[in-house]
TORDREN-605012 format. One record per atom (N, C-alpha, C): residue number from 1; atom name; residue in one letter; x, y, z. Coordinates in steps of 0.1 Angstrom, whole numbers, plus 2048, in hexadecimal, padded with zeros to 3 digits. Layout:
BEGIN
[NUM, 'CA', 'a', [X, Y, Z]]
...
This chain:
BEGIN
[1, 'N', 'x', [6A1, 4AD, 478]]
[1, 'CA', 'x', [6A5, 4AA, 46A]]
[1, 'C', 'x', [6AA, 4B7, 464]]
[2, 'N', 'x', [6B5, 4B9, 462]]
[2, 'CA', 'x', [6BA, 4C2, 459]]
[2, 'C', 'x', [6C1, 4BE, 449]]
[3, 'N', 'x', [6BA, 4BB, 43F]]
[3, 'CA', 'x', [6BF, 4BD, 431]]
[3, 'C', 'x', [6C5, 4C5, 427]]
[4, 'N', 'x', [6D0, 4C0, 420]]
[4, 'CA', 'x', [6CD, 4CF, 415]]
[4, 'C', 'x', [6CF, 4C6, 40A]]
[5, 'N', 'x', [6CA, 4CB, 402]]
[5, 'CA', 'x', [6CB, 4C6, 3F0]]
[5, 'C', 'x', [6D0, 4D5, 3E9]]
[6, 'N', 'x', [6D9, 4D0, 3E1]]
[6, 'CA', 'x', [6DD, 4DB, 3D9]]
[6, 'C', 'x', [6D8, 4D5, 3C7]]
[7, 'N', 'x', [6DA, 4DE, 3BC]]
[7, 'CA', 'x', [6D5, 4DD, 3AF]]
[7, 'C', 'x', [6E3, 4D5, 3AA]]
[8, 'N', 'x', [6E0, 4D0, 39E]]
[8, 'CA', 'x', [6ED, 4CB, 399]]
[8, 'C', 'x', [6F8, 4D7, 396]]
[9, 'N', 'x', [700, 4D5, 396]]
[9, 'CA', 'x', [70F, 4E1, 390]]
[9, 'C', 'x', [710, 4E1, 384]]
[10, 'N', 'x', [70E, 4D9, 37D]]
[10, 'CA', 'x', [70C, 4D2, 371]]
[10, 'C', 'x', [706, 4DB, 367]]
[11, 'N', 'x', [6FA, 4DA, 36D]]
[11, 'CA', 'x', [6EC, 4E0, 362]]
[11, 'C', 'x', [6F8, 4F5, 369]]
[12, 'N', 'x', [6F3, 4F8, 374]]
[12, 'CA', 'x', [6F6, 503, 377]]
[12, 'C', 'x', [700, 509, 382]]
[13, 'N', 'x', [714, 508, 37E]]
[13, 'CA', 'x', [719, 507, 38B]]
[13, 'C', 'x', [71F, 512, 391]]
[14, 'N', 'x', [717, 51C, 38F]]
[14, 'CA', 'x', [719, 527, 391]]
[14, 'C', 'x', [710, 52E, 39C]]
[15, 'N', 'x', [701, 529, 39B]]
[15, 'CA', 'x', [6F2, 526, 3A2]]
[15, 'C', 'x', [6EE, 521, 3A7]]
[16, 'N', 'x', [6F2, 51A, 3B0]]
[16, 'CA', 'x', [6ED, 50C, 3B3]]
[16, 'C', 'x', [6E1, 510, 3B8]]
[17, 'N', 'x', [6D6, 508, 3B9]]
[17, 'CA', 'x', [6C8, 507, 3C3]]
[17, 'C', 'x', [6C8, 4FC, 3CF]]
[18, 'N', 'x', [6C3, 506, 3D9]]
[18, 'CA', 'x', [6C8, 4FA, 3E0]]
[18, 'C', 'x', [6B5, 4FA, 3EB]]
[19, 'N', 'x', [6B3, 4EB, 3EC]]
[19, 'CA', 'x', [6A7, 4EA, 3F9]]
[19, 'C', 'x', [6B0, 4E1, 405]]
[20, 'N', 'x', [6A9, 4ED, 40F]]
[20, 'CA', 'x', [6A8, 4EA, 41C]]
[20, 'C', 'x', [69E, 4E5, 426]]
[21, 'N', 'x', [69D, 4D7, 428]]
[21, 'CA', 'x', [694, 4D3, 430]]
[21, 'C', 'x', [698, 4CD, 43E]]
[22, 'N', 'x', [692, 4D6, 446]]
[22, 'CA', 'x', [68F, 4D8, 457]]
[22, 'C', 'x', [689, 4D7, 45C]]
[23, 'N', 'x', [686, 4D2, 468]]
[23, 'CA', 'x', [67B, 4CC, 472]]
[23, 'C', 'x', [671, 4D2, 46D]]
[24, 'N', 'x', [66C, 4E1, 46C]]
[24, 'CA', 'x', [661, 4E5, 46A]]
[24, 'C', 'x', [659, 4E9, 456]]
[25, 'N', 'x', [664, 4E7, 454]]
[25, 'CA', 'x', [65D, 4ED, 443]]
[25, 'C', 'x', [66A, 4EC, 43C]]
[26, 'N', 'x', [66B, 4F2, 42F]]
[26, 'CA', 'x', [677, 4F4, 426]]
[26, 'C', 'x', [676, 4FE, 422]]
[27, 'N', 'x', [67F, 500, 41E]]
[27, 'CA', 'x', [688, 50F, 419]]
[27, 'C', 'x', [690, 50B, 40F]]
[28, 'N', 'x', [690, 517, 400]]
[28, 'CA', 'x', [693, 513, 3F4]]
[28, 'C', 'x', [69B, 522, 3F2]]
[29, 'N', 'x', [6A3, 520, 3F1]]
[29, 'CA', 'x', [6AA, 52A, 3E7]]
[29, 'C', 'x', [6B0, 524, 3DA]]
[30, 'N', 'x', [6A7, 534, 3D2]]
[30, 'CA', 'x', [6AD, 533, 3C3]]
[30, 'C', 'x', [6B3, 53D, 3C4]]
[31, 'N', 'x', [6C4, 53A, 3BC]]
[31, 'CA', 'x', [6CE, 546, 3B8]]
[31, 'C', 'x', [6CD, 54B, 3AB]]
[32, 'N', 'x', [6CE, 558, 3A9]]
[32, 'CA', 'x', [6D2, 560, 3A1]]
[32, 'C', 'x', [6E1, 564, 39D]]
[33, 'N', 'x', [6E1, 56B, 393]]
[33, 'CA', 'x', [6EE, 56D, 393]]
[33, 'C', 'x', [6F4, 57B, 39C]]
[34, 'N', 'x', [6E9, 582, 39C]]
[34, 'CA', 'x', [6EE, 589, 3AA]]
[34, 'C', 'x', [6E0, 588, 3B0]]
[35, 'N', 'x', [6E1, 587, 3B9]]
[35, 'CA', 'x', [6D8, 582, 3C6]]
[35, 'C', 'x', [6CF, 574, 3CA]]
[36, 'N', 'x', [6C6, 574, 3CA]]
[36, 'CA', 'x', [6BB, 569, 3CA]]
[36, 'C', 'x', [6B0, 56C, 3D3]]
[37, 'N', 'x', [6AC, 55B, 3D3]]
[37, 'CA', 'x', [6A0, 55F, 3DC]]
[37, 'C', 'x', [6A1, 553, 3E6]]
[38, 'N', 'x', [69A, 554, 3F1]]
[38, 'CA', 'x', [699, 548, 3F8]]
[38, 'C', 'x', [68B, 54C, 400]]
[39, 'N', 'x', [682, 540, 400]]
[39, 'CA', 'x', [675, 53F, 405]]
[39, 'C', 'x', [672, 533, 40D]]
[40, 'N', 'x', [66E, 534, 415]]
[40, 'CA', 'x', [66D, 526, 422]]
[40, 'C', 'x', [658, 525, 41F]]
[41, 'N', 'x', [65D, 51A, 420]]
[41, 'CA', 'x', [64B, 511, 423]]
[41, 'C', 'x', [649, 509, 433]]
[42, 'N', 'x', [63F, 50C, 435]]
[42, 'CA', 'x', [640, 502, 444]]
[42, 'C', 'x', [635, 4F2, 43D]]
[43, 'N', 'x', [63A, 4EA, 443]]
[43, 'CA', 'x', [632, 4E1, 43B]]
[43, 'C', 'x', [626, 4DB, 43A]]
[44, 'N', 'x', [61F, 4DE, 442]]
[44, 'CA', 'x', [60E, 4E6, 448]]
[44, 'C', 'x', [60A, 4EA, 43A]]
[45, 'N', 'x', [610, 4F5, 43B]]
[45, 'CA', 'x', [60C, 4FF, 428]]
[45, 'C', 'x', [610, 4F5, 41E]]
[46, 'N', 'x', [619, 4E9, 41E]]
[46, 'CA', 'x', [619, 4E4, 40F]]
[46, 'C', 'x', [60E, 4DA, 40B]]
[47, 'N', 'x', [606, 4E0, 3FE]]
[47, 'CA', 'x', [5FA, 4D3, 3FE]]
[47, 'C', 'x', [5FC, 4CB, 3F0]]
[48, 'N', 'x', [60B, 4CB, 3ED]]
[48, 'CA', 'x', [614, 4C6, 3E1]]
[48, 'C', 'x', [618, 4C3, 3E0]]
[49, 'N', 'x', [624, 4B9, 3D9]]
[49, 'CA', 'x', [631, 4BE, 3D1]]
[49, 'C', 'x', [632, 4B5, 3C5]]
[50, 'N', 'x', [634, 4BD, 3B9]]
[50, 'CA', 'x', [63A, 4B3, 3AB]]
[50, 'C', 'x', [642, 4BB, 3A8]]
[51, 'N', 'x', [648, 4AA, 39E]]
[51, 'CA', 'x', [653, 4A9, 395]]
[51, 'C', 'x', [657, 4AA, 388]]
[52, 'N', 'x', [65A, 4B0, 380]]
[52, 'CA', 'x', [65A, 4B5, 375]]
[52, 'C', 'x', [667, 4AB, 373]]
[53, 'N', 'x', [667, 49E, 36A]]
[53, 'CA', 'x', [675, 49B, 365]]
[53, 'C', 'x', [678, 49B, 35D]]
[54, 'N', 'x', [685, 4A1, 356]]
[54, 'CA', 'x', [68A, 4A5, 34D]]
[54, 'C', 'x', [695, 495, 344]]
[55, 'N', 'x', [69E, 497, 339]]
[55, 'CA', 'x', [6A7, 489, 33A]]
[55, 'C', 'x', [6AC, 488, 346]]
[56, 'N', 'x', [6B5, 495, 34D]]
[56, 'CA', 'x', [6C1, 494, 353]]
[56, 'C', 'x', [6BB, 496, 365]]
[57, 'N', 'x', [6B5, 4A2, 361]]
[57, 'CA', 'x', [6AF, 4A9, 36B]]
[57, 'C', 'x', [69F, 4AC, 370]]
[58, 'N', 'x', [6A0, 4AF, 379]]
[58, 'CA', 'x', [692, 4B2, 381]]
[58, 'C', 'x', [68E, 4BF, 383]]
[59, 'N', 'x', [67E, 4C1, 37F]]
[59, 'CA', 'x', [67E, 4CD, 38C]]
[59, 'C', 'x', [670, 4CD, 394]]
[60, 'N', 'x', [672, 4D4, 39F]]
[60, 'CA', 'x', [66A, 4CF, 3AB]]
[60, 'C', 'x', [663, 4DD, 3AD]]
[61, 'N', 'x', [655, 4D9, 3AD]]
[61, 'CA', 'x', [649, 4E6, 3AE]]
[61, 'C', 'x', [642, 4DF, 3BC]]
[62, 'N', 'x', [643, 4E9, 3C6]]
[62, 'CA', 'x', [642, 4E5, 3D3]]
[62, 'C', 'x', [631, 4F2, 3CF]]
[63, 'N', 'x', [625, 4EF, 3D7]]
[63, 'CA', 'x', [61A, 4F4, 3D7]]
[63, 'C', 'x', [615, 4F3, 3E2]]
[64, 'N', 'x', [617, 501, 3E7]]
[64, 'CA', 'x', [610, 508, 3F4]]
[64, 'C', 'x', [603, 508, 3F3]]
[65, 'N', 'x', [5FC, 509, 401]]
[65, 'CA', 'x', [5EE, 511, 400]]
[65, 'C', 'x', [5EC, 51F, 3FA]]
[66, 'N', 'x', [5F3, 524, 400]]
[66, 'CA', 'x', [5EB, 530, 404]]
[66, 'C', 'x', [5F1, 53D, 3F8]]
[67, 'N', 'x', [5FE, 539, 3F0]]
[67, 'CA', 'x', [608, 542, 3EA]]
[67, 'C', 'x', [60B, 539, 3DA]]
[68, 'N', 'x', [611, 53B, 3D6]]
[68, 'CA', 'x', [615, 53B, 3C4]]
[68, 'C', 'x', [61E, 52E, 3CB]]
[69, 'N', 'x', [620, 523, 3BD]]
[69, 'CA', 'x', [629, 516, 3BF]]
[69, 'C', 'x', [636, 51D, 3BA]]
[70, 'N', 'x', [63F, 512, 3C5]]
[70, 'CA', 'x', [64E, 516, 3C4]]
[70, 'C', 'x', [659, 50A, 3BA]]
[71, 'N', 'x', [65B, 50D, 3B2]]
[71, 'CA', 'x', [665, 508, 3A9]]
[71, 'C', 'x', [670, 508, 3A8]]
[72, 'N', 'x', [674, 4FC, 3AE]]
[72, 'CA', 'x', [686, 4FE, 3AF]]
[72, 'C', 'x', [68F, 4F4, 3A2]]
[73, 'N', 'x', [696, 4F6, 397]]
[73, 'CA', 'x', [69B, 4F1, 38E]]
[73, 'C', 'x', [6AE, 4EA, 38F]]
[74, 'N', 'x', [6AC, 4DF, 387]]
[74, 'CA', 'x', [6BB, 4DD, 382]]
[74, 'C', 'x', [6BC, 4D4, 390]]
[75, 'N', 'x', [6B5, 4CA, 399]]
[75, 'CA', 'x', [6B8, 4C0, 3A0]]
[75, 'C', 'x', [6BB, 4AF, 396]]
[76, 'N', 'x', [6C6, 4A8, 39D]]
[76, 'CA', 'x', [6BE, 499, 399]]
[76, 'C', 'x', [6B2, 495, 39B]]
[77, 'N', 'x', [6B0, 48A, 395]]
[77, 'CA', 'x', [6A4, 486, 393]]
[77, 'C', 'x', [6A5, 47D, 3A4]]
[78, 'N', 'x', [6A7, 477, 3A9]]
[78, 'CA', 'x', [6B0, 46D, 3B5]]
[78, 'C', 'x', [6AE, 47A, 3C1]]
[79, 'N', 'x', [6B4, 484, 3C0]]
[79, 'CA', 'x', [6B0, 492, 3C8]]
[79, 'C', 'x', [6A1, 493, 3C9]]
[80, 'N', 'x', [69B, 49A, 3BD]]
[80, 'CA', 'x', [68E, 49A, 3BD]]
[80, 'C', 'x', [689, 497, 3C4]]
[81, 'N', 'x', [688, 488, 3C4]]
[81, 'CA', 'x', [67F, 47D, 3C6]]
[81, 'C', 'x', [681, 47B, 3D3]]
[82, 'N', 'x', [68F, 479, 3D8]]
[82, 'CA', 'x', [68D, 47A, 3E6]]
[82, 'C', 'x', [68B, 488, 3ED]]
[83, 'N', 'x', [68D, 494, 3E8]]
[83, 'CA', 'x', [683, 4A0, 3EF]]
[83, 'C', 'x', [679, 49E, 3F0]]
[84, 'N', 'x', [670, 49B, 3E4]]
[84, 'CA', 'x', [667, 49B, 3E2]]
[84, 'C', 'x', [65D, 490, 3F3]]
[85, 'N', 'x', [667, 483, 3F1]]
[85, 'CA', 'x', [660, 476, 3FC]]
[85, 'C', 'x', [662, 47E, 409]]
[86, 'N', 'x', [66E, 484, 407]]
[86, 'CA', 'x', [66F, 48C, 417]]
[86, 'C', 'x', [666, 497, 41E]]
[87, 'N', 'x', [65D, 4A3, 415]]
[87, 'CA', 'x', [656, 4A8, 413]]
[87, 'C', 'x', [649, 4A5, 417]]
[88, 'N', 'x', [648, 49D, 40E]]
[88, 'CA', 'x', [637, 490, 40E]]
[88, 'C', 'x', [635, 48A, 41C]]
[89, 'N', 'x', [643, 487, 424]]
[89, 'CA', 'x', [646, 47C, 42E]]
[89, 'C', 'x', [63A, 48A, 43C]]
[90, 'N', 'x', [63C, 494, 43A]]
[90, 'CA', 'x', [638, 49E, 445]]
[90, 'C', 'x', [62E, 4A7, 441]]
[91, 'N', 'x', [629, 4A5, 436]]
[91, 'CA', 'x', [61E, 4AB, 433]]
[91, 'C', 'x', [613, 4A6, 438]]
């Protein structure tokens, strides 16, 4: 299984955020406007994930064991939700 979800363009289309879900865990990069960050979870370590929903939009607080929760912003709600089931599906 290889996934990607990107953030809406909408809310930020300059930034997009995007999750990557792979056989073994996921990987989130958030952009900056110069640089970013990208951080992988194996899905073993996730003992989480919520949804913060907004009118338009979502955002998705994925919660590790062992390290600080990772927050990724400006998804649909329809995104989310199926990250979210996809996530849960291998935990």
């Amino acid at each position: 299984m290889n996934e990607v979800f990107k953030s809406s363009s909408i809310k930020d289309p300059v930034r997009p955020n995007e999750v990557h879900l792979t056989d073994k865990g996921v990987s989130f990069k958030m952009r900056k406007l110069i640089g970013g960050t990208e951080q992988f979870v194996f899905y073993s370590d996730i003992s989480g994930v919520e949804i913060d929903s907004g009118m338009f939009f979502a955002t998705i607080r994925v919660i590790p064991r062992a390290r600080p929760e990772i927050v990724i912003e400006n998804f649909t709600k329809s995104d989310a939700q199926r990250i979210k089931a996809l996530i849960l599906e291998r935990v």
